[in-house]
C-alpha positions as CSV (number, residue, x, y, z in Angstrom):
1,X,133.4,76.8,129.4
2,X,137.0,76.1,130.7
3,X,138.5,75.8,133.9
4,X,142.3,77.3,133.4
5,X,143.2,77.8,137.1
6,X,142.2,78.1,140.2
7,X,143.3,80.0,143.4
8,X,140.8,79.4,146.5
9,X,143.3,81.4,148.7
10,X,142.8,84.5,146.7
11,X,139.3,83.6,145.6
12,X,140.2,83.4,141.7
13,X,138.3,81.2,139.0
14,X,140.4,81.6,135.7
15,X,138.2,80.5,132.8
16,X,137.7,80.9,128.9
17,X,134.0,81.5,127.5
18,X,133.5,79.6,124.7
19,X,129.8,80.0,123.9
20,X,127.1,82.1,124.5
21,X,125.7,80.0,126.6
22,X,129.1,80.5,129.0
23,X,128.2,84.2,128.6
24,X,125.0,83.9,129.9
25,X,127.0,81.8,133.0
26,X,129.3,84.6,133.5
27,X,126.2,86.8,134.1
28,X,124.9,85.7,136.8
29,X,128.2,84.4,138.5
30,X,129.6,87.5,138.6
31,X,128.4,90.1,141.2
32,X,128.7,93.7,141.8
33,X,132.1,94.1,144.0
34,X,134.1,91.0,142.4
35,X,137.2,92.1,140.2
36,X,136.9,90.6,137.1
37,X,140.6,90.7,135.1
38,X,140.9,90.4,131.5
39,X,142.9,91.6,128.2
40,X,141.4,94.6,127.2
41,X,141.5,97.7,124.4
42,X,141.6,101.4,126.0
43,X,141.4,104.8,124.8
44,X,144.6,106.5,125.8
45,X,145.1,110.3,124.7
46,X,148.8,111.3,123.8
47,X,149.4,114.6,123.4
48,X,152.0,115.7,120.6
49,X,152.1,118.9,121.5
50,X,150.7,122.2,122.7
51,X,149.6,123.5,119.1
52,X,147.9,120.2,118.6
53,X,144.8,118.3,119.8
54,X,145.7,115.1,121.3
55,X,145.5,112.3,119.6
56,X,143.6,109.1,120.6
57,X,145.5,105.6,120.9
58,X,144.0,102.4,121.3
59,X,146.2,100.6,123.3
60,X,146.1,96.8,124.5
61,X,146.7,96.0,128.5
62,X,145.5,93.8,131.0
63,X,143.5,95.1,133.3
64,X,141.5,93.9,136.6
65,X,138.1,95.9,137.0
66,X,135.8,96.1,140.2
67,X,132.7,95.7,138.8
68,X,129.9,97.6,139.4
69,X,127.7,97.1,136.0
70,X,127.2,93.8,134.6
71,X,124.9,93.5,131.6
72,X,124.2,90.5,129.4
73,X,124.0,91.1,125.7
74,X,122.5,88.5,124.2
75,X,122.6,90.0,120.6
76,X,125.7,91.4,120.7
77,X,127.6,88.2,122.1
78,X,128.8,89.7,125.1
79,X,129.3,90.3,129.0
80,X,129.8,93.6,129.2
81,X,131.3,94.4,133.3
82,X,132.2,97.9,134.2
83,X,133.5,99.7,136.7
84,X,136.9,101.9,138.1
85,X,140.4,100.1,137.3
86,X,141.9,98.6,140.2
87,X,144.9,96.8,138.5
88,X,146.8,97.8,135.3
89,X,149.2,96.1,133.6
90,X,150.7,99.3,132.3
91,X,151.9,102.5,134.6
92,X,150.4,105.2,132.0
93,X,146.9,104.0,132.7
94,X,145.5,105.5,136.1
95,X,143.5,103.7,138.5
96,X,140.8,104.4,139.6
97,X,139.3,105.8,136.1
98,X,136.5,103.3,134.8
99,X,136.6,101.1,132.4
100,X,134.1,98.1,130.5
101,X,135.6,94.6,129.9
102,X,133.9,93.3,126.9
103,X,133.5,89.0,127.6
104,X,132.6,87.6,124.1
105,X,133.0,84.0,123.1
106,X,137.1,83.2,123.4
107,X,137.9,85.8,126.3
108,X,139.9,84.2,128.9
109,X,138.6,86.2,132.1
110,X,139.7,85.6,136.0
111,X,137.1,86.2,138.5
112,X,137.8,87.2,141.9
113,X,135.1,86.5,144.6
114,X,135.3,87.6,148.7
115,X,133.3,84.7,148.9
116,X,132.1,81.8,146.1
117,X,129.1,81.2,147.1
118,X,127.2,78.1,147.0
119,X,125.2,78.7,143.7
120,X,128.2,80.4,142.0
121,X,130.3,77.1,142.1
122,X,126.9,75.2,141.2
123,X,126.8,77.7,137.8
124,X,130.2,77.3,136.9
125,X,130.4,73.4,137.3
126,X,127.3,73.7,135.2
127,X,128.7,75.6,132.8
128,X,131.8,72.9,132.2
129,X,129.6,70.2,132.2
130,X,127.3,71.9,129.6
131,X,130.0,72.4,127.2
132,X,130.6,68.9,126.8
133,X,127.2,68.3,125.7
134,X,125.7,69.1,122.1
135,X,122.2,70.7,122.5
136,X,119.0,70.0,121.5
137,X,117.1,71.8,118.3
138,X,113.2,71.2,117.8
139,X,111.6,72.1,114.8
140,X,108.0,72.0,114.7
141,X,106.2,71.4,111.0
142,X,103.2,71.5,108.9
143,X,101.3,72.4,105.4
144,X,104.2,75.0,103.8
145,X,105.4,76.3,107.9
146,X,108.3,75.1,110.1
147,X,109.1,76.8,112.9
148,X,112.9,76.0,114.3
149,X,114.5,76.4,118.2
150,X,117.5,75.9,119.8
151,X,116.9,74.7,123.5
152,X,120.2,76.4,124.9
153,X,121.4,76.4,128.7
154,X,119.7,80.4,129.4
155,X,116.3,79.3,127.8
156,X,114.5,78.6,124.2
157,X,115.9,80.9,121.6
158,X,113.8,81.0,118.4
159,X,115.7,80.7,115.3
160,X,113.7,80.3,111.7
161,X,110.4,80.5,110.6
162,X,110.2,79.1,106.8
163,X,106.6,79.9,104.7
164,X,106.0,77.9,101.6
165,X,102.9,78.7,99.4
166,X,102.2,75.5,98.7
167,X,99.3,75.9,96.5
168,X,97.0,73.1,95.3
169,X,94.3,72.7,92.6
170,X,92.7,75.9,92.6
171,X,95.9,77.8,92.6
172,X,97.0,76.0,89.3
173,X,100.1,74.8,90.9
174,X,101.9,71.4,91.4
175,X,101.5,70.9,95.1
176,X,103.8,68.1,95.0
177,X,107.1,70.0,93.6
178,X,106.2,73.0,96.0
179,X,106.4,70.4,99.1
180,X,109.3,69.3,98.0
181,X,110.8,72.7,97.6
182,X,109.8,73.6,101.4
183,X,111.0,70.0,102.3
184,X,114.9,70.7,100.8
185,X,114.9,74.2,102.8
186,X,114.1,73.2,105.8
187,X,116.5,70.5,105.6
188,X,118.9,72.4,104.6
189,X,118.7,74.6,107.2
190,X,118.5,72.5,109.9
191,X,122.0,70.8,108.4
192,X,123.4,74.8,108.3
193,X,122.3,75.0,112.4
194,X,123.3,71.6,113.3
195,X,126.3,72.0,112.1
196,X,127.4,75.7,113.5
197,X,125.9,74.8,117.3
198,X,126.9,71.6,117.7
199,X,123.1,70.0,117.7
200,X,123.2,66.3,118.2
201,X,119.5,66.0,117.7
202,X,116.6,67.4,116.3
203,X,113.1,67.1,117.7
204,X,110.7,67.3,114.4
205,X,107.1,67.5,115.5
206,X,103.4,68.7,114.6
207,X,99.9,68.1,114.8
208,X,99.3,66.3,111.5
209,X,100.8,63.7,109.0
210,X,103.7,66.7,107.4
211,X,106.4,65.2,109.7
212,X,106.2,61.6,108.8
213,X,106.3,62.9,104.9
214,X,109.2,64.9,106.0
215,X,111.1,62.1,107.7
216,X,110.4,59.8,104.7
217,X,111.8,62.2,102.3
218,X,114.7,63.2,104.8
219,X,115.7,59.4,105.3
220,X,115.6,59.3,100.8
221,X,117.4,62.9,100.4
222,X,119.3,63.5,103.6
223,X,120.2,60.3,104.9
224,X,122.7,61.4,107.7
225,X,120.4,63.9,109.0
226,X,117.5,61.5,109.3
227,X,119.8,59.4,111.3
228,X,119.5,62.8,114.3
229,X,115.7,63.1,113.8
230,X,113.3,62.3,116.3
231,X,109.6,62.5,115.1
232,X,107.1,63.6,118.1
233,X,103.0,64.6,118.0
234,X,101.9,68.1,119.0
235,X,98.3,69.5,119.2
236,X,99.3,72.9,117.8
237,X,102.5,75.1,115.3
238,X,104.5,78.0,116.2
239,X,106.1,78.8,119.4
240,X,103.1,77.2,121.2
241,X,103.7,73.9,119.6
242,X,107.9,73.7,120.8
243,X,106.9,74.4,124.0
244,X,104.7,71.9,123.9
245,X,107.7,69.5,123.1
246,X,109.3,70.7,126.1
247,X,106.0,70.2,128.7
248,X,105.7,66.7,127.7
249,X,109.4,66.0,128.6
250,X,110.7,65.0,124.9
251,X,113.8,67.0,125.3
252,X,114.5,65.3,128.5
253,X,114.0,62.0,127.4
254,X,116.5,62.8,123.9
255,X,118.5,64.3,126.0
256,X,118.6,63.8,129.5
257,X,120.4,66.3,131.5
258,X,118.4,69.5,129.6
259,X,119.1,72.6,131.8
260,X,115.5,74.3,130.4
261,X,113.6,70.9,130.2
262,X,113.6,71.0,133.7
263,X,113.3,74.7,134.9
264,X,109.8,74.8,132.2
265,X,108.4,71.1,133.5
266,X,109.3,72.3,137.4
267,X,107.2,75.8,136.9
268,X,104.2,73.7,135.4
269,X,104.7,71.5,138.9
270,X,104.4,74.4,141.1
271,X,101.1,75.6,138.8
272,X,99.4,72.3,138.5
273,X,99.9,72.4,142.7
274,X,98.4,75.6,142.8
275,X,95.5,74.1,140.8
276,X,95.0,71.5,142.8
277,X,95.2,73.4,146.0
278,X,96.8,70.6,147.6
279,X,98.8,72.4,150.3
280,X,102.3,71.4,148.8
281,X,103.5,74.2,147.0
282,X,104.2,77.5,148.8
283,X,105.3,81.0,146.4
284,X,105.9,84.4,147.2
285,X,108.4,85.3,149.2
286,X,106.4,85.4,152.7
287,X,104.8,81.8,151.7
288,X,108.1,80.1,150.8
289,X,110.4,81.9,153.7
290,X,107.6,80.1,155.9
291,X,108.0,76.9,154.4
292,X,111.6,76.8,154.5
293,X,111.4,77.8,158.1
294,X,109.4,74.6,158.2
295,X,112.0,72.5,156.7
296,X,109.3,71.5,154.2
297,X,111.0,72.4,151.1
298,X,111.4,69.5,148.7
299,X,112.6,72.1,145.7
300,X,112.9,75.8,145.9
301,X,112.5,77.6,142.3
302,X,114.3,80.7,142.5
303,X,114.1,83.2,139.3
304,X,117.6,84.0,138.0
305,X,117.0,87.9,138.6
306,X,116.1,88.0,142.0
307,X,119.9,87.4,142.4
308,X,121.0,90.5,141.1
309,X,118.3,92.6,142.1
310,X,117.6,94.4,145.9
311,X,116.3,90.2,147.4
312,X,119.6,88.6,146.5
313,X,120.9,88.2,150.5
314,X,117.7,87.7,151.3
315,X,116.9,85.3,149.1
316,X,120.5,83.6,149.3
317,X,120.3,83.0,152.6
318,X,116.7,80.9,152.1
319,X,118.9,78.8,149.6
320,X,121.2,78.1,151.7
321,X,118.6,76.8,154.8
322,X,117.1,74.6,151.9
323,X,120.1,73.3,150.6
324,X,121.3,72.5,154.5
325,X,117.8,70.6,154.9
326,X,118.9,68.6,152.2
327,X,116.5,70.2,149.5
328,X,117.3,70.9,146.5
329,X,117.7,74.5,144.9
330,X,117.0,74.8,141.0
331,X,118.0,79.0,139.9
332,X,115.7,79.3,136.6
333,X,116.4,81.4,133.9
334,X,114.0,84.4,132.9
335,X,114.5,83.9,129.1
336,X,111.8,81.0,128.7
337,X,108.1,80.3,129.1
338,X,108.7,78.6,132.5
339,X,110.9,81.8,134.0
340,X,107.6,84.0,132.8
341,X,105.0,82.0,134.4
342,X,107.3,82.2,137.4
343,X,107.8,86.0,137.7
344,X,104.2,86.0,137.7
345,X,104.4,84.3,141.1
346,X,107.2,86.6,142.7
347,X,110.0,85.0,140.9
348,X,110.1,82.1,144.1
349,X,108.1,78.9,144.4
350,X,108.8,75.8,146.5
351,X,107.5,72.3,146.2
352,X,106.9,70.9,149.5
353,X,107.3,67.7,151.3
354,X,104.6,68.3,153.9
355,X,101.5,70.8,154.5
356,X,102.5,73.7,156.5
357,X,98.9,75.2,156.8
């Protein structure tokens, strides 16, 4: 994401989405009751005259929309903000009449806040920051199966599963040439992802001896891509196996500053606490408002929807106490293992620095 201007006095952030990853930003930055202003297409109906049904115009203008609706559409590649017009570029469009903004990746929008928040600026330097860095892909292999992910900023999005039959002896087929098959396609794709998400490395794990023959033949066949391979154990395949990857803190340590890394390995924390029964973790929101009343919160886990749902000034203003008592406040997104496993617990956790009971 780019900055293009800002205007503290008005409360305006001008910026240009880039990725869908700056989508998923834009979500949860913008609120119900901020104007969001952008180029836009609208229906206008001209009439030619009386004997004749108007006709429909598409018409370009720039317009500034109070928004009411915000909904992220992950498949579709787009922000989608409506509400009624408060600001048209053109005199033939009325106010007050509602419209939808479509964000997609290359939109410049302008966002104007009341008030930017504390975890508003935090998302959008994110955001910034994030776009400077390539992201992470694991792909998790075995006999004839690979299983590929894209760790992006929102969470773990699942990309290819490839199936070879690779046979044997009582098939009456050449094992050997049907591994090397399965080899080339999942190198190939992995060269097709790399390249159209900017993937610095790839994480190539499993539970048996399939990813050291696939690194041998991709350091023979596809030398520049074995130069981005990191080769990792797991215990299991499948979905199970690249979260696996991200537990054990692999991502992190190919790639330090991982946004999900950290919200997934955080949740497990708060569980293994819970576990324990140690007294240092606090969730719920009737727990952790305790413990931050405390001053005892180390790091308060807040799940990404709480801010847009009926909690969000509640929950804002326990932020805030924790971020003045100089802990630290981590929003995690709902579109990964660790988001689930924390909905489960209210959608808030806090690690503590002290017993409070």
């Amino acid at each position: 994401m780019q900055i293009l201007e800002e205007k503290p006095k008005e409360g305006k952030v001008k910026v240009k989405a880039e990725t869908l990853d700056d989508l998923w930003h834009l979500y949860h930055i913008i609120d119900p009751g901020d104007i969001v202003y952008a180029k836009t297409l609208r229906k206008q109906a001209q009439r030619a005259d009386s004997l004749r049904a108007e006709k429909v115009e598409v018409i370009p203008v720039f317009l500034g929309v109070r928004a009411e609706k915000i909904n992220f559409h992950k498949f579709a590649n787009q922000v989608r903000v409506t509400g009624p017009i408060v600001y048209a570029s053109r005199e033939d469009v009325p106010l007050g009449k509602y419209h939808t903004i479509a964000i997609e990746q290359g939109t410049v929008v302008t966002i104007q806040k009341p008030r930017w928040k504390e975890h508003h600026i935090e998302r959008l330097k994110e955001a910034v920051a994030a776009s400077k860095r390539a992201r992470v892909m694991i792909v998790v292999i075995d006999d004839g199966e690979a299983d590929m992910a894209l760790v992006r900023e929102y969470g773990v999005e699942i990309l290819n599963s490839i199936r070879h039959n690779l046979g044997g002896k009582r098939y009456n087929t050449d094992r050997e040439s049907e591994e090397m098959k399965f080899f080339h396609d999942v190198a190939k794709t992995m060269e097709e992802v790399m390249k159209r998400e900017n993937v610095e490395k790839a994480i190539v794990a499993g539970p048996g001896f399939v990813k050291e023959d696939f690194y041998k033949f991709l350091k023979e066949k596809y030398p520049e891509l074995a130069k981005k391979v990191v080769i990792e154990d797991t215990s299991v395949t499948g979905r199970t196996g690249i979260y696996e990857v991200i537990k054990r803190g692999v991502v992190d340590r190919v790639y330090q500053e991982n946004r999900v890394a950290k919200e997934v390995q955080l949740v497990e924390k708060v569980l293994e606490n819970i576990a324990k029964n140690n007294g240092l973790v606090a969730y719920g929101l009737k727990e952790v408002e305790e413990a931050v009343n405390y001053g005892a919160v180390e790091t308060l886990l807040v799940l990404d929807e709480l801010l847009k749902g009926e909690l969000r000034e509640k929950v804002e203003e326990l932020m805030d106490a924790v971020r003045y008592s100089r802990g630290e406040v981590v929003i995690v997104s709902s579109e990964h293992e660790g988001g689930e496993k924390l909905k489960a617990l209210g959608g808030l956790a806090a690690l503590l620095r002290f017993r409070v009971k």
